[in-house]
N, CA, C and O of each residue as an XYZ file, in Angstrom:
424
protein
N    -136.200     11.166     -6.298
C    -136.548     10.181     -7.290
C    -135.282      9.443     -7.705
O    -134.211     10.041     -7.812
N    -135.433      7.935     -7.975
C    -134.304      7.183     -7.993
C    -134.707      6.913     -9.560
O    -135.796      6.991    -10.130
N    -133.465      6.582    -10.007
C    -133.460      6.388    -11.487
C    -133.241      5.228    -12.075
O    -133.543      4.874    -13.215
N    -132.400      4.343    -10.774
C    -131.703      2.997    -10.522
C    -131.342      2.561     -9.315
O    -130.656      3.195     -8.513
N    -131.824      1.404     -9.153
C    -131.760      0.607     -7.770
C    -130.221     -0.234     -8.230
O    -130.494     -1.389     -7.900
N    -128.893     -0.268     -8.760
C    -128.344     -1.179     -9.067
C    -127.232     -0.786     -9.906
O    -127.219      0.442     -9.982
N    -126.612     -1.137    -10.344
C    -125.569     -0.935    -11.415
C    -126.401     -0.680    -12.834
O    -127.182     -1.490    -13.334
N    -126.108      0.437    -13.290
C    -126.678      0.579    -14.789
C    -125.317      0.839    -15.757
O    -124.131      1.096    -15.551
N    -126.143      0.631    -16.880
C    -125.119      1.208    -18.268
C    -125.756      2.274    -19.153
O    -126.615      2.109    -20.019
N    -125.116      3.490    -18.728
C    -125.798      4.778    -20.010
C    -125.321      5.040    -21.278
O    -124.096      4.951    -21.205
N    -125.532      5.214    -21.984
C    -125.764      5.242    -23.119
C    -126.042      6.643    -24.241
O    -127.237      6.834    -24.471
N    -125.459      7.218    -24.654
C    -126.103      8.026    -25.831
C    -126.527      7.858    -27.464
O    -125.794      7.778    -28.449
N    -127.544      7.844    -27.390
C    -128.056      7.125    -28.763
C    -127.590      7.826    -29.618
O    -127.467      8.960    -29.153
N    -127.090      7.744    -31.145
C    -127.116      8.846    -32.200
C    -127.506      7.846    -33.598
O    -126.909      7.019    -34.287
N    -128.876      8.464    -33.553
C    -129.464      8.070    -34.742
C    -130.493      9.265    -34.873
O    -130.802     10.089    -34.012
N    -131.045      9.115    -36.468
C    -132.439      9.930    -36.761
C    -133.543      9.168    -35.869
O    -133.577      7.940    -35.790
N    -134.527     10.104    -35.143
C    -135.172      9.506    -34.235
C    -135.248      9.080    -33.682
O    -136.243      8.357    -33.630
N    -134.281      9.056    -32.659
C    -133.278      7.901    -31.404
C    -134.117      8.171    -30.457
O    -134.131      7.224    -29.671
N    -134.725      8.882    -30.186
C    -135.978      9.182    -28.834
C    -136.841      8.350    -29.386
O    -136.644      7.325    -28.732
N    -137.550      8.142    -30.047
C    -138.315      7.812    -30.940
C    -138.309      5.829    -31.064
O    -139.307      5.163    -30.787
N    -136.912      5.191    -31.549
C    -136.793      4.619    -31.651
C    -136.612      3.992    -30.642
O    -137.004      2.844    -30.430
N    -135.944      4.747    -29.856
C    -135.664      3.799    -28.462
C    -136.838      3.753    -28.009
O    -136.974      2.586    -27.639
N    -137.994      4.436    -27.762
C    -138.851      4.211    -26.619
C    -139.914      2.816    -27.501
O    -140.674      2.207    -26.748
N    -139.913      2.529    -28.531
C    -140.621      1.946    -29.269
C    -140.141      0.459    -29.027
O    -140.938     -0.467    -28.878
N    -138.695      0.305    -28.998
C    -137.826     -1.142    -28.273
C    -138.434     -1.495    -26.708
O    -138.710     -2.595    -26.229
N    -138.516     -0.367    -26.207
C    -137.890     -0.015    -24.602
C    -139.940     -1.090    -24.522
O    -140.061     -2.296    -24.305
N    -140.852     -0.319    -24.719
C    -142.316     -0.893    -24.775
C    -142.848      0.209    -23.861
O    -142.227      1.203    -23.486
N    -144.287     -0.186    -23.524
C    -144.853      1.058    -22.756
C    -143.982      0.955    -21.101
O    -143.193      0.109    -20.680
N    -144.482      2.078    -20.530
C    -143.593      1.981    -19.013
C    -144.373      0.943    -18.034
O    -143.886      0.502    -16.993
N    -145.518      0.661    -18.482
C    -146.360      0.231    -17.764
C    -146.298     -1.432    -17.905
O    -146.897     -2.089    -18.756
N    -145.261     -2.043    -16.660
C    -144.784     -3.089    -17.169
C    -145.568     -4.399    -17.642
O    -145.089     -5.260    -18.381
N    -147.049     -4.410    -17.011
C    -148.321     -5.354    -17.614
C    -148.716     -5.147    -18.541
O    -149.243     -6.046    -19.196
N    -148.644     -4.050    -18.934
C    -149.368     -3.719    -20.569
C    -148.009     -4.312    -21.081
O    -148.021     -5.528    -21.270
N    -146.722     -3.576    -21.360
C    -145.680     -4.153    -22.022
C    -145.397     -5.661    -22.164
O    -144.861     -6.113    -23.176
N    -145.864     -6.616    -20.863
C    -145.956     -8.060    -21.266
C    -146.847     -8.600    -21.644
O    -146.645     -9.771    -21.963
N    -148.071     -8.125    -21.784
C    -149.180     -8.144    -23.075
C    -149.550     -7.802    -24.170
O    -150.234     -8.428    -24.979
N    -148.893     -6.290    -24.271
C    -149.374     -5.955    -25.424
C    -147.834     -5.790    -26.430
O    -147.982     -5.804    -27.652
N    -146.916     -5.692    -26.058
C    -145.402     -5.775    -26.700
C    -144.648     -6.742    -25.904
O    -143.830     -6.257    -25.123
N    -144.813     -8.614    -25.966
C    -143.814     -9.083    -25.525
C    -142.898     -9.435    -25.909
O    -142.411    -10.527    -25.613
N    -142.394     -8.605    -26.685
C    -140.869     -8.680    -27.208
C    -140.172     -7.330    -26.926
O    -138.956     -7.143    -26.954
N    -141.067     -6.475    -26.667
C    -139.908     -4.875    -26.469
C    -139.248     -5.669    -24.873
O    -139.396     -6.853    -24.567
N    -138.571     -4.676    -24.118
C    -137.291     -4.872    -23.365
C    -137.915     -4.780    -22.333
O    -137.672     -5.752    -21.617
N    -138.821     -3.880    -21.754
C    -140.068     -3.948    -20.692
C    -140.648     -5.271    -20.875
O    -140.165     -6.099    -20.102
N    -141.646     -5.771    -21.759
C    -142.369     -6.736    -21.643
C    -141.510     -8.031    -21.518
O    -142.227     -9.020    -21.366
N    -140.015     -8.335    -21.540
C    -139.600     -9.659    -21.475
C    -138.819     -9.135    -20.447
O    -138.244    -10.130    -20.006
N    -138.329     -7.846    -19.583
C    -137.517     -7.600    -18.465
C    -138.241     -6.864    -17.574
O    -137.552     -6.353    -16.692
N    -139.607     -6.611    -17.517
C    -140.032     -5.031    -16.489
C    -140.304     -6.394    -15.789
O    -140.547     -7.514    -16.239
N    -140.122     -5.706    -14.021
C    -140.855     -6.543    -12.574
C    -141.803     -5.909    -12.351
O    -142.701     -6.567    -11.825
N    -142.059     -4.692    -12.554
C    -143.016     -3.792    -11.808
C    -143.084     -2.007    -12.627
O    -142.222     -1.506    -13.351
N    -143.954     -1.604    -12.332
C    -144.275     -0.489    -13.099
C    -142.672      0.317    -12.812
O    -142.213      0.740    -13.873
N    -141.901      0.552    -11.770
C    -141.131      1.219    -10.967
C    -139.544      0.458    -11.142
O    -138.430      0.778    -10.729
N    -139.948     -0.463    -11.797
C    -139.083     -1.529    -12.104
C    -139.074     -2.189    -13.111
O    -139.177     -3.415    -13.091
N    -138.907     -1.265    -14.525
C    -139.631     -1.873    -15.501
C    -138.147     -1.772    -16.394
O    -138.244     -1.434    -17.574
N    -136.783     -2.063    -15.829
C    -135.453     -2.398    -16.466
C    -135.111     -1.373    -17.616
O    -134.057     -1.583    -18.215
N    -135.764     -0.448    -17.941
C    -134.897      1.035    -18.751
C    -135.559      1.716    -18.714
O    -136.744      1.576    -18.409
N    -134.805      3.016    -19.120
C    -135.179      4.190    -19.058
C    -134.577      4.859    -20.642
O    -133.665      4.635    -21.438
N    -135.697      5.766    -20.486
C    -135.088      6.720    -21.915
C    -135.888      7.621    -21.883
O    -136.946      7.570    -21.255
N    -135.364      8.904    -22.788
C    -135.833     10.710    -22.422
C    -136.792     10.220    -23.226
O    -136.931      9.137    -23.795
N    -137.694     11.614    -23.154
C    -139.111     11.262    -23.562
C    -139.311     12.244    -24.672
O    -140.156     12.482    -25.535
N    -137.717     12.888    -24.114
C    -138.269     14.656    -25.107
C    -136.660     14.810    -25.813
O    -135.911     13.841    -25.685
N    -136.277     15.749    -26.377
C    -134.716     16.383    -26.803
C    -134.000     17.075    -25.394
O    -132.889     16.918    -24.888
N    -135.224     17.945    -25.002
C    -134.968     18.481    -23.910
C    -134.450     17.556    -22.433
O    -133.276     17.507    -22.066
N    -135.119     17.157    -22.020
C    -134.989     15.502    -21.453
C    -133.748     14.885    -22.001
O    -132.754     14.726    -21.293
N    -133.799     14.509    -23.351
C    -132.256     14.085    -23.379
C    -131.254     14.644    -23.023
O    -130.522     14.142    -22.170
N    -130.924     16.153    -23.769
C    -130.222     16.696    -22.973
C    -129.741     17.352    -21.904
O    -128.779     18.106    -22.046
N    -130.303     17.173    -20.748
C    -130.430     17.352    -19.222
C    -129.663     15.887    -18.890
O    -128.767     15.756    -18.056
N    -130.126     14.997    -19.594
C    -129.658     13.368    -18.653
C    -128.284     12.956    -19.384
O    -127.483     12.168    -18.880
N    -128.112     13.556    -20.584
C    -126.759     13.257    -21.478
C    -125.622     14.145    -20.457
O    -124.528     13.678    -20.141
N    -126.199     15.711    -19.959
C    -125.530     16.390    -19.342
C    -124.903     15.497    -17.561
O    -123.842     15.194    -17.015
N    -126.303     15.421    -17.314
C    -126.015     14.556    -15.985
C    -125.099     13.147    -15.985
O    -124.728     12.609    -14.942
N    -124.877     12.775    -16.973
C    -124.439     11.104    -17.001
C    -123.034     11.300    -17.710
O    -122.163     10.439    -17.591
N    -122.852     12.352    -18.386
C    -121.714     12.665    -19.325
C    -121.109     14.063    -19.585
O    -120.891     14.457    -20.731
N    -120.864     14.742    -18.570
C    -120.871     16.224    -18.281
C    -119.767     16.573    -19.290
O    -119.784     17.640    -19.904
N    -118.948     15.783    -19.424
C    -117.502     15.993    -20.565
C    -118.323     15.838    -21.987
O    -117.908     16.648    -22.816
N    -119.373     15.006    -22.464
C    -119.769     15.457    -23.556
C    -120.346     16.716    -24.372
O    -121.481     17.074    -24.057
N    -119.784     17.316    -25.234
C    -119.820     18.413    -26.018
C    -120.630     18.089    -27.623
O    -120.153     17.743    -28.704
N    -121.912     18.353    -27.229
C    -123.195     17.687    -28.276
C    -122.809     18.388    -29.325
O    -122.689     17.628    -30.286
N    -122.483     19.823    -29.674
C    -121.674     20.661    -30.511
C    -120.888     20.155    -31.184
O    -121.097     19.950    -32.380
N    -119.839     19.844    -30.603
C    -118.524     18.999    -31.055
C    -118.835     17.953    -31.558
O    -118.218     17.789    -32.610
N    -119.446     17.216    -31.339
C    -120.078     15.826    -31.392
C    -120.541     16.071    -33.190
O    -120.009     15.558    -34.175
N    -121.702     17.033    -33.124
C    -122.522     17.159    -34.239
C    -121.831     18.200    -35.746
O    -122.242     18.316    -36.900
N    -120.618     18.811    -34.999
C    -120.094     19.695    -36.308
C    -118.794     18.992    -36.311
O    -118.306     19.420    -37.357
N    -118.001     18.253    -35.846
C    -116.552     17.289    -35.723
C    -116.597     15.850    -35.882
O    -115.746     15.188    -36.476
N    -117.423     15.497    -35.434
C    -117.351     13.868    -35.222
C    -118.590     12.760    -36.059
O    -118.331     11.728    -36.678
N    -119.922     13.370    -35.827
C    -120.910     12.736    -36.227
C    -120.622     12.044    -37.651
O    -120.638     10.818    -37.750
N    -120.313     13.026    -38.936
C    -120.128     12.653    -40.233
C    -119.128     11.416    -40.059
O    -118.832     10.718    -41.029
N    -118.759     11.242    -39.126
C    -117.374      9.982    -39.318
C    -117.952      9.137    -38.879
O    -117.615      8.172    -39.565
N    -118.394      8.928    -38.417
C    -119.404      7.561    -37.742
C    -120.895      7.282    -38.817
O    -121.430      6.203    -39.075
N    -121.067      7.898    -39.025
C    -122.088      8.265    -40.169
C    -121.614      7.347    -41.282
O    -122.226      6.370    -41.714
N    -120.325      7.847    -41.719
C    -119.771      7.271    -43.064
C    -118.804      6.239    -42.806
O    -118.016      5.759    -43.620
N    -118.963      5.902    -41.415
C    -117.833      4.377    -41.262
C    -116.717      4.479    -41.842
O    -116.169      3.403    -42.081
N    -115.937      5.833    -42.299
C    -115.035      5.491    -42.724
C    -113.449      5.380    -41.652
O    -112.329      5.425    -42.160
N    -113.669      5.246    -40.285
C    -112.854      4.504    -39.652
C    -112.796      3.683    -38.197
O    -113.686      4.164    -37.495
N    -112.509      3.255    -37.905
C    -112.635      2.243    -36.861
C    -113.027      2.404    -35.443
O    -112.139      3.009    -34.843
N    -113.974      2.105    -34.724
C    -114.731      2.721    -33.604
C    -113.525      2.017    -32.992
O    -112.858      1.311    -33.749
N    -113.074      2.149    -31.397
C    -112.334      1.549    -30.265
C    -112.966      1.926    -29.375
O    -113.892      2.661    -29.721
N    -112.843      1.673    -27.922
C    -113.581      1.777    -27.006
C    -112.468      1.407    -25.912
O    -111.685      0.458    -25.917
N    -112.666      2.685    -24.745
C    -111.855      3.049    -23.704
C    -111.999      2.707    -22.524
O    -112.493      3.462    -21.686
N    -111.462      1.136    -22.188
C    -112.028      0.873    -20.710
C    -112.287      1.535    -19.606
O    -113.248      1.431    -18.843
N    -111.343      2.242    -19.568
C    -110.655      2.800    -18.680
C    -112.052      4.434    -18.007
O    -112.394      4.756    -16.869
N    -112.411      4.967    -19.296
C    -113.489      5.872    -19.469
C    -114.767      5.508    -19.441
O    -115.776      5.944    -18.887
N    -114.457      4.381    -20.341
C    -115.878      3.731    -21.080
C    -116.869      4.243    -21.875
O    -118.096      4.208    -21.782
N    -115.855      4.893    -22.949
C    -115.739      5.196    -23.920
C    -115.594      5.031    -25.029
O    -114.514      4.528    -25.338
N    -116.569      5.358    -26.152
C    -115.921      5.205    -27.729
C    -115.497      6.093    -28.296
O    -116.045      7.156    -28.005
N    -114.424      6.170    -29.297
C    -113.891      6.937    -30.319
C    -113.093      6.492    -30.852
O    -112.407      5.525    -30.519
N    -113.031      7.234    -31.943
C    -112.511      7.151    -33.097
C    -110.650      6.950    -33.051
O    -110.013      6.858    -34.100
């Protein structure tokens, strides 16, 4: 099973209900319903085809973390959630971003 025909960009969401939220943007998978019945989610103004319907996102926690693991094996969700989260949370300092990785932090 292919996941991408092309150059993609992954992503880890961190919000309350980020499974949730994302799939609600993303529209149904089913790219004719999504340009009828949601033509504004990201499917209904980008899907070609059911198989080709321009994103993807976990469906479950579990699911997320299997594909966070696969796409980002150096991320430490632990670390993330008892070190880092509260700082991004409270904006209290400046995101940068690591070409080189393609990466954000602090």
């Amino acid at each position: 099973m292919f996941m991408s025909s092309g150059p993609i960009w992954t992503h880890v969401l961190a919000r309350d209900n980020a499974i949730q939220h994302w799939r609600q943007m993303m529209g149904p998978t089913k790219t004719y319903q999504a340009q009828y019945s949601f033509p504004d989610s990201i499917r209904g103004q980008f899907g070609l085809t059911d198989t080709r319907n321009s994103t993807h996102g976990s469906d479950s926690e579990k699911a997320a973390t299997q594909e966070i693991h696969f796409f980002f094996p150096e991320f430490d969700m632990n670390k993330w959630l008892t070190e880092e989260e509260n700082t991004y949370r409270t904006r209290t300092s400046v995101l940068k971003f690591c070409e080189e990785r393609h990466v954000h932090f602090i």
